[in-house]
C-alpha positions in Angstrom: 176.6 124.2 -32.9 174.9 125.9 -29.8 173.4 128.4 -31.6 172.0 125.2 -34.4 170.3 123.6 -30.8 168.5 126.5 -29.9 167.3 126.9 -32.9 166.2 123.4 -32.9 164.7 123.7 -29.3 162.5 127.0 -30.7 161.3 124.6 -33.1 160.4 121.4 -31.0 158.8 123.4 -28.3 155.8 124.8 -29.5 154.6 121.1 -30.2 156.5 119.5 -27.3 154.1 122.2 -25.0 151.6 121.9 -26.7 147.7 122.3 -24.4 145.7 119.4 -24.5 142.9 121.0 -24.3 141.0 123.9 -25.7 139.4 125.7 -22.8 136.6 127.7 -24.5 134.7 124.8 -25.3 133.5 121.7 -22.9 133.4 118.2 -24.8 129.8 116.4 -23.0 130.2 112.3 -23.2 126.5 111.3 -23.0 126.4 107.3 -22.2 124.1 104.5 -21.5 125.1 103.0 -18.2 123.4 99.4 -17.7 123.9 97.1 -14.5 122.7 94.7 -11.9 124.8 93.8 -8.4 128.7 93.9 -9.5 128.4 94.1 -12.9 128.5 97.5 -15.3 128.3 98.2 -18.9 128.3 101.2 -20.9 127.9 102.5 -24.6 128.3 106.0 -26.0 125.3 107.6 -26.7 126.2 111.1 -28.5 129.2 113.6 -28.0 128.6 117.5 -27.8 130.5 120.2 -27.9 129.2 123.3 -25.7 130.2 126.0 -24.1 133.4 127.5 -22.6 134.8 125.0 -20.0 133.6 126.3 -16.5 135.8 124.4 -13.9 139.3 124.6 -13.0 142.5 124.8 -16.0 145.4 124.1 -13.6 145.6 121.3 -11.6 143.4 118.8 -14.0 143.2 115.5 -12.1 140.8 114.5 -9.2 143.0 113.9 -6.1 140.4 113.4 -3.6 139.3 109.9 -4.2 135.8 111.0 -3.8 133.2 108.9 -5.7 132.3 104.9 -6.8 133.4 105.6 -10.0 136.7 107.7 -12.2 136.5 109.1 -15.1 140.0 110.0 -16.6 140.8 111.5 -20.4 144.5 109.7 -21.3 146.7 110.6 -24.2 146.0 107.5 -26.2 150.0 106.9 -27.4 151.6 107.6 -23.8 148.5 106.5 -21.3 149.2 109.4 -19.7 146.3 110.9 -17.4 145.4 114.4 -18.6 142.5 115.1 -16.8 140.2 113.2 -14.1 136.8 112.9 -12.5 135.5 111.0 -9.2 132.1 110.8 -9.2 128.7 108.8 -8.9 125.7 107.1 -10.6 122.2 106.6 -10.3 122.6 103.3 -12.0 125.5 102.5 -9.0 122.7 103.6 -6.5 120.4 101.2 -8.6 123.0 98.3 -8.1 122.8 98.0 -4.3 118.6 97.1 -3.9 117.6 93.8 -3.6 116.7 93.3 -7.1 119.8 94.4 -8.8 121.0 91.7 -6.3 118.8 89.3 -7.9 119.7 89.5 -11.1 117.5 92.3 -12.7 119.2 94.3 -15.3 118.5 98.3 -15.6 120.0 101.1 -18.0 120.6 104.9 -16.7 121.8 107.6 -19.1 124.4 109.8 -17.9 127.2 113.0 -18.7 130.9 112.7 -18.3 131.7 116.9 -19.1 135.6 117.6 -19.9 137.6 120.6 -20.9 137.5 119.6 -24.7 140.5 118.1 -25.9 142.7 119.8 -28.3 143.7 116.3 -29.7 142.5 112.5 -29.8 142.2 111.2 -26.3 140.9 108.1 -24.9 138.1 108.0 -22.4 138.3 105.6 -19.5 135.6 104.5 -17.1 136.3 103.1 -13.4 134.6 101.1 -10.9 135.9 101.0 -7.4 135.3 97.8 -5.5 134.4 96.8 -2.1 138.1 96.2 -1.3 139.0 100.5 -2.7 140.5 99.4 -5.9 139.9 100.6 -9.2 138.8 98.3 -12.3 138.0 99.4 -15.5 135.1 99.0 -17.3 135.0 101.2 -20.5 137.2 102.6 -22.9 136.4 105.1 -25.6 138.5 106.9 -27.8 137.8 110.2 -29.0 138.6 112.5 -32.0 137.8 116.3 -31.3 137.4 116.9 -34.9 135.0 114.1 -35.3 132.0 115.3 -37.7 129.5 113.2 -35.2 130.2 115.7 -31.9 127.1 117.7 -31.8 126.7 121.3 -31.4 123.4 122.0 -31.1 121.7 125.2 -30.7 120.3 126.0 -27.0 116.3 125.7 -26.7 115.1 129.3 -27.3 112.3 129.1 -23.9 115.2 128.7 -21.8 115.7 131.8 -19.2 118.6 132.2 -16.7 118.2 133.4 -13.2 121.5 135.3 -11.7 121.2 135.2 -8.3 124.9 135.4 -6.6 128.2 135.6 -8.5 131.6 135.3 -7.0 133.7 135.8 -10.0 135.1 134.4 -13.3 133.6 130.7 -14.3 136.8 129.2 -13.9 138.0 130.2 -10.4 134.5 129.5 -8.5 132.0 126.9 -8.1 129.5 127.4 -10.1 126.0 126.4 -9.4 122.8 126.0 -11.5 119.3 125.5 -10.1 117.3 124.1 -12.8 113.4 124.2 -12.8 111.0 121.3 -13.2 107.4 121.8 -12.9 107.3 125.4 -13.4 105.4 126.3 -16.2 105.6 129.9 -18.2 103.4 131.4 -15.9 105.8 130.6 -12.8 108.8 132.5 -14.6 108.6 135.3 -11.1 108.1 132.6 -8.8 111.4 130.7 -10.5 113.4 133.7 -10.2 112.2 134.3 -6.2 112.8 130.9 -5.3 116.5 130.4 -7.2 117.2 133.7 -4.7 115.8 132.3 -1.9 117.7 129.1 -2.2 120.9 131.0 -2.7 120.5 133.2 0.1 119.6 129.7 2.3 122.6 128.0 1.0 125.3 130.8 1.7 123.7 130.9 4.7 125.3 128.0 6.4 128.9 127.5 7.0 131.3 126.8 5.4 129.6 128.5 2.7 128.9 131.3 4.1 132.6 132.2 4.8 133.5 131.1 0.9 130.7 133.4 -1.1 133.6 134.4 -3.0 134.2 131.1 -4.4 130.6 130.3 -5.7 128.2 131.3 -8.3 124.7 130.4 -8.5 122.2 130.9 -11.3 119.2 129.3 -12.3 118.0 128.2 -15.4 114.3 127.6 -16.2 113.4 125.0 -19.1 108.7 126.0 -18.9 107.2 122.7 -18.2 103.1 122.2 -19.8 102.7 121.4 -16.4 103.3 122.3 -12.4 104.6 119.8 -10.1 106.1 116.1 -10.8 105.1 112.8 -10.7 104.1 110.7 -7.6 103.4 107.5 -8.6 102.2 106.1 -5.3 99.7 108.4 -5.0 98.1 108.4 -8.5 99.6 111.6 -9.9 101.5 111.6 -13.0 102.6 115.5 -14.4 104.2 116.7 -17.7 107.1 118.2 -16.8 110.4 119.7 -18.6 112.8 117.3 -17.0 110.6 114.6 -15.6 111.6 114.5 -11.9 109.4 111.9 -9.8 109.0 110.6 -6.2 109.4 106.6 -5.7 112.8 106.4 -7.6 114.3 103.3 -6.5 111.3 102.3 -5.2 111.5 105.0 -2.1 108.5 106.8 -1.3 110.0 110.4 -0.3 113.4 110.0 -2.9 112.9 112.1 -5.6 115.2 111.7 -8.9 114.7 112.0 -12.5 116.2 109.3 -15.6 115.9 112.1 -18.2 119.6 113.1 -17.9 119.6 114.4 -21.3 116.8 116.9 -20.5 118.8 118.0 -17.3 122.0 119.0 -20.0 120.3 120.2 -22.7 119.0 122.5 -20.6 121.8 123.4 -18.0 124.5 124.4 -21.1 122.6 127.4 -20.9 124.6 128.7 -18.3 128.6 127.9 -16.9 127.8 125.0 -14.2 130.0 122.7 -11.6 126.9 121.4 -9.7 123.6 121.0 -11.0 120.1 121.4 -8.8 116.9 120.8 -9.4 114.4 122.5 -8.0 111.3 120.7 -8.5 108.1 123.2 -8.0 106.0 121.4 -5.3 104.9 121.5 -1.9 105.5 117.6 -0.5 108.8 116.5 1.0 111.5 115.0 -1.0 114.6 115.2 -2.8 118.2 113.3 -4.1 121.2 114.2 -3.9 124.3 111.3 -6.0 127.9 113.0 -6.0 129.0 115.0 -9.3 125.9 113.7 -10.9 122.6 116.2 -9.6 121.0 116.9 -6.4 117.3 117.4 -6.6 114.5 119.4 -4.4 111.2 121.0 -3.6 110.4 124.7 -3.4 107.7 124.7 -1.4 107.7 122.2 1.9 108.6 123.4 5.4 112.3 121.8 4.9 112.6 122.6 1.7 115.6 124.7 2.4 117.3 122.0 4.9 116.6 119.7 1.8 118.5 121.6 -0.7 121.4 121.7 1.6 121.8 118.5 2.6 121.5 117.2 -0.9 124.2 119.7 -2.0 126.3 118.2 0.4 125.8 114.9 -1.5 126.0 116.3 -4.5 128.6 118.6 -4.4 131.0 117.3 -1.5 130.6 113.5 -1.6 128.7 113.6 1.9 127.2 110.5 2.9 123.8 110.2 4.8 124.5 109.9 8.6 121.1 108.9 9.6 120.4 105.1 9.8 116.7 104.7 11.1 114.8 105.8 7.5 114.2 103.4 5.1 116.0 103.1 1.9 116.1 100.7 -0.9 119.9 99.8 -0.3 120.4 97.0 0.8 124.3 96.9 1.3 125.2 100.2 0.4 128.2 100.1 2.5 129.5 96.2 2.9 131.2 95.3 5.7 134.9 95.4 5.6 134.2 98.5 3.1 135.7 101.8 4.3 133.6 104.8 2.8 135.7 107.4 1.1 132.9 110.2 1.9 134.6 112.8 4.8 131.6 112.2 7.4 131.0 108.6 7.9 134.1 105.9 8.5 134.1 102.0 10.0 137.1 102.7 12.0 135.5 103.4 15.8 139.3 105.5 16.2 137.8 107.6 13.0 141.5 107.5 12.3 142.3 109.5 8.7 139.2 111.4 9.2 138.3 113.4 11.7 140.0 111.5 14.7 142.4 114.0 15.1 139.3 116.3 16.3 138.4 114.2 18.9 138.9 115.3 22.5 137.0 112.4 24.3 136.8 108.9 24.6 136.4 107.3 21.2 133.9 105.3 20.1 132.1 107.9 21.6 129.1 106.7 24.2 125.7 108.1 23.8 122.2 107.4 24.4 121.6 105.4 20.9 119.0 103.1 22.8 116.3 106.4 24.0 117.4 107.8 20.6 116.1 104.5 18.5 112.9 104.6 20.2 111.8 108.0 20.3 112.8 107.4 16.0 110.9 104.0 16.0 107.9 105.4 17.1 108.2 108.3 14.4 108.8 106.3 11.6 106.0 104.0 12.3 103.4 107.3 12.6 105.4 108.3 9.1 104.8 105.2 7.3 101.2 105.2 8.5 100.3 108.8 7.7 101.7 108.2 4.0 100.1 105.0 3.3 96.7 107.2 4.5 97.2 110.0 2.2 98.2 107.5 -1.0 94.8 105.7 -0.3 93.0 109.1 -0.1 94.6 110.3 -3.4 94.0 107.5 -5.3 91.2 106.3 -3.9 88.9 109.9 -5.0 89.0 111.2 -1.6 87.3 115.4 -0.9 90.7 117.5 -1.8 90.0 118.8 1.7 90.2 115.5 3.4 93.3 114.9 1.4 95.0 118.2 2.1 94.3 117.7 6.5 96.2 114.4 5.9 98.7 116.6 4.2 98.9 118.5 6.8 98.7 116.2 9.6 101.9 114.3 8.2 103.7 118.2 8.0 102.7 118.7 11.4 104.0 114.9 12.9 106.9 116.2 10.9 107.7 119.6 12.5 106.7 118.4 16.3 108.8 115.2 16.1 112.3 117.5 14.9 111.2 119.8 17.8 111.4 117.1 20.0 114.4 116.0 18.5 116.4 119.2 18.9 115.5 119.7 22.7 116.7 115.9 22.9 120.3 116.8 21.2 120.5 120.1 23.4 119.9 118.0 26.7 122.6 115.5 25.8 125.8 115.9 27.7 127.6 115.4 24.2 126.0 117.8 22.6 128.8 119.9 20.4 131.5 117.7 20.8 133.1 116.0 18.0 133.5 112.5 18.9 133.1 108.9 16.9 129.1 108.4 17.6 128.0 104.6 16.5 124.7 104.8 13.7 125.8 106.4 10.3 125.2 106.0 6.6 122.7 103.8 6.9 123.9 101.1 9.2 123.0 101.2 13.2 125.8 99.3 14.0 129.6 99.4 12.8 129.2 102.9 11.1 130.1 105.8 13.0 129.9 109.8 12.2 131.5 113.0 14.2 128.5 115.0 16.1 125.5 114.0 17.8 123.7 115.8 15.4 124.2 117.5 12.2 122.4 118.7 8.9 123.5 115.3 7.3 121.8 113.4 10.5 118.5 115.2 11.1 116.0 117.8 9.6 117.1 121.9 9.9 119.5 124.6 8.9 121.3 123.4 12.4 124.8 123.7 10.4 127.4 120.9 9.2 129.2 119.0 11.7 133.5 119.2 11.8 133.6 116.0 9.7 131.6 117.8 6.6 132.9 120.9 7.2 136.4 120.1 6.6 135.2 118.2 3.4 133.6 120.6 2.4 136.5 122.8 2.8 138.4 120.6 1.2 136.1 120.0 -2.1 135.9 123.7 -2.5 139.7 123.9 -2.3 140.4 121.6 -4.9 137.6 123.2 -7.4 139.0 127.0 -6.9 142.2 127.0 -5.6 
C-alpha cells in the first residue's frame, strides 16, 4: 500500500509542480489604453514573444504597492496570482489635465512584459482610486501557444552599446538607454554619451554603492534625422522613436506616444528600465514609473535630468518641487495619500520616513523667501521661452536665436547657484525633517530634505526619503 502511494505521488508531482512560466522567453502585451478623468479602457493590440525573461524568477509578485495601476497574470481555473506588476501610464498622466476633466477622450499605446507563461493565463488590469483601492478594468486571457503571438525578427540597423555590467540578466537591474535623434553618423557620439550617462548615474548614491546590481547598455535604432520635435517653436524632426517637447501640453516635458517603436527596438537587449536619450541640446525630459524615462544628451543638466527621471522611472519617485508649471491639475487629490517613498500628506510623515526625523515635525522653514526668490525665476523662465518660440518661428538670424538660447541657459545656471548658497545658509540644511511644498502642491504636501535631486536642479544626491526607496526598489528587483 505504501509503496502503491509513492508511486502514485512520483506520478502526480511532476504536474502538481509544474513552472508556470518558461523563463527563456518574455511574453510582451501591447495595448491600447483610452481615457478621460476616472474612466479607463483598454483593448489588445498584438502579443510577442521575445527574448529570455530579464527580471527576477523567485519572488514573482509586486509587493511594494508602487504605481496607479497592477498588472497581475492569474491561473484562469484557481484565480490564483502568479505573477504581478505596479506601474504607470502616460494615458493616467493624460487623465489628470483639465481637459480629460472635461470630457475629452485620448488613446495611449502601451507594454505590459511578463515571464512567458508555460500555460493559459488570464491577464488583469487595475486601477487604484483616490481612496488606495484597487478596481479592475480589463481582463484578457491568454494562450501561450496561440498562432497570433508574434515573433518577429529584430531590425537589422539596431546596434547595442555595453557600457557597465553587474552580472547575469536575472539577478540585476538592467538598464537600456535607447537613442532618438541620432542618425548613422552619430553611432560614436551614441556610444560616448550611453558611457557618460552610466558613469553619471552610478555616480550618485545609492547607486553608486549597488554597481553590482545594475547593468546598463544602450541600444541605438539611426533616426533620418538629429534631434526631436518642438512644436512650440516651429521644429518638427524625423526621428526613430518620435520623442517631442509639449507632451501634455508642457513646454519643457518631453515624451514620446510611439511605444511600439520604443519595444521593437529595446528587445535588442535584456532590459528592466528603459531610457531615452534624446540627441539634443535644449532642456527637457519625462520620467512615468515602469513605463520610460526620457532625456537630452547635450544641455548643461542633462545629467541631473537623467537621474531624476530614473528616479521616476525606476523607483516610483514623485516630483517634490511645487512652483513649476504642469498640466496636472489634481494629480494628487486631497484626502489621497501618495504611495511614492518621498512625498506623504501626513505632516508626522508617519509610514515613511518619520521615523528619520530628529526635529520638530512639520518641519519650519523659510517657504515664504523660498516662493519669491522662485516667483521671480519662473516669470524670467516663461518670458525667455515665449522670446525664443517667437524668434524660431517667426525667421529670426540663427545667431539672434542661439543668444536667446543662451540667455535662458544662463538665467538657468545663475538662478540654481543662487539657489544652492540659499539651501547651504538655511539652518535646516541636511536634516531630514517633514518640509511643507512637494509633488506639486504648496500646501498640504510635504517631503524629507530642504533640498534634494527630486526638488531642484544638480547631481546634489537623493534625500533619506528616496534613498531608502530606492533601496528598497532595488531590493525587491535583485534580491
Amino acid at each position: 500500500m505504501l509503496r502503491t502511494l509513492a508511486v502514485l505521488l512520483l506520478l502526480v508531482a511532476p504536474a502538481a509542480l509544474a513552472a508556470p512560466f518558461d523563463f527563456d522567453a518574455t511574453l510582451r502585451i501591447d495595448l491600447n489604453h483610452s481615457g478621460r478623468a476616472g474612466e479607463d479602457v483598454y483593448a489588445l493590440d498584438r502579443l510577442h514573444r521575445e527574448g529570455e525573461w530579464p527580471g527576477p524568477r523567485a519572488d514573482l509578485t509586486d509587493d511594494l504597492g508602487l504605481g496607479r495601476s497592477l498588472a497581475e497574470l492569474r491561473d484562469p481555473e484557481t484565480d490564483t496570482v502568479l505573477w504581478s506588476r505596479g506601474f504607470d501610464t502616460y494615458c493616467g498622466e493624460w487623465q489628470t489635465t483639465a481637459p480629460a476633466a472635461a470630457g475629452v477622450w485620448r488613446t495611449y499605446h502601451e507594454s505590459v512584459r511578463t515571464p512567458f507563461p508555460a500555460q493559459p493565463v488570464t491577464l488583469v488590469l487595475q486601477v487604484r482610486g483616490d481612496d488606495g483601492t484597487y478596481a479592475e478594468v480589463y481582463r484578457l486571457d491568454i494562450d501561450p501557444a496561440d498562432v497570433e503571438i508574434r515573433r518577429d525578427p529584430q531590425d537589422a540597423d539596431l546596434q547595442v552599446v555595453e557600457a557597465h555590467v553587474g552580472g547575469e540578466p536575472s539577478h540585476v537591474v538592467d538598464v537600456v538607454i535607447l537613442g532618438d535623434g541620432y542618425t548613422a553618423q552619430d553611432a560614436a557620439k551614441f556610444d560616448a554619451d550611453v558611457h557618460r550617462f552610466a558613469e553619471a548615474l552610478l555616480s550618485v548614491e545609492p547607486f553608486a554603492s549597488m554597481k553590482d546590481r545594475f547593468s546598463i547598455r544602450g541600444v541605438l535604432k539611426p533616426s533620418q534625422e538629429r534631434g526631436c520635435d518642438e512644436p512650440t517653436r516651429g521644429v518638427h524632426r524625423n526621428t526613430a522613436l518620435g520623442c517631442t517637447f509639449n507632451s501634455l501640453g508642457s513646454t519643457r516635458y518631453m515624451l514620446t506616444e510611439d511605444n511600439r517603436a520604443i519595444r521593437d527596438a529595446a528587445r535588442a537587449a535584456p532590459y528592466d528600465v528603459l531610457s531615452v536619450m534624446v540627441n539634443h541640446e535644449r532642456y527637457g525630459g519625462g520620467g512615468i514609473y515602469n513605463l520610460f524615462n526620457t532625456f537630452t544628451s547635450d544641455n548643461q543638466w542633462s545629467e541631473y535630468v537623467f537621474v531624476h527621471e530614473f528616479g521616476h522611472g525606476f523607483a516610483g519617485l514623485a516630483d517634490e518641487y511645487y512652483s513649476s508649471s504642469t498640466s496636472y491639475t489634481d494629480f494628487y487629490p486631497a484626502g489621497y495619500e501618495p504611495a511614492e517613498r518621498n512625498i506623504t500628506r501626513d505632516p508626522q510623515a508617519r509610514g515613511k520616513w518619520g521615523d528619520l526625523v530628529t526635529g520638530p515635525a512639520p518641519t519650519p522653514w523659510n517657504k515664504a523667501e523660498y516662493d519669491a526668490m522662485d516667483a521671480v525665476y519662473m516669470e524670467k523662465r516663461a518670458e525667455t521661452n515665449a522670446r525664443i518660440a517667437a524668434l524660431m518661428t517667426g525667421g529670426a538670424a540663427q545667431a539672434e536665436i542661439d543668444r536667446a538660447i543662451a540667455d535662458g541657459e544662463e538665467l538657468s545656471r545663475s538662478h540654481q547657484a543662487m539657489l544652492d548658497g540659499w539651501f547651504a545658509r538655511q539652518p535646516q540644511h541636511g536634516a531630514v525633517g517633514v518640509y511643507e511644498g512637494a509633488g506639486y502642491c504648496s500646501e498640504g504636501v510635504y517631503r524629507a530634505e530642504l533640498d534634494c535631486i527630486m526638488f531642484t536642479k544638480g547631481l546634489k544626491g537623493f534625500c533619506a526619503a528616496c534613498g531608502r526607496g530606492i533601496r528598497e526598489v532595488v531590493g525587491d528587483a535583485t534580491d
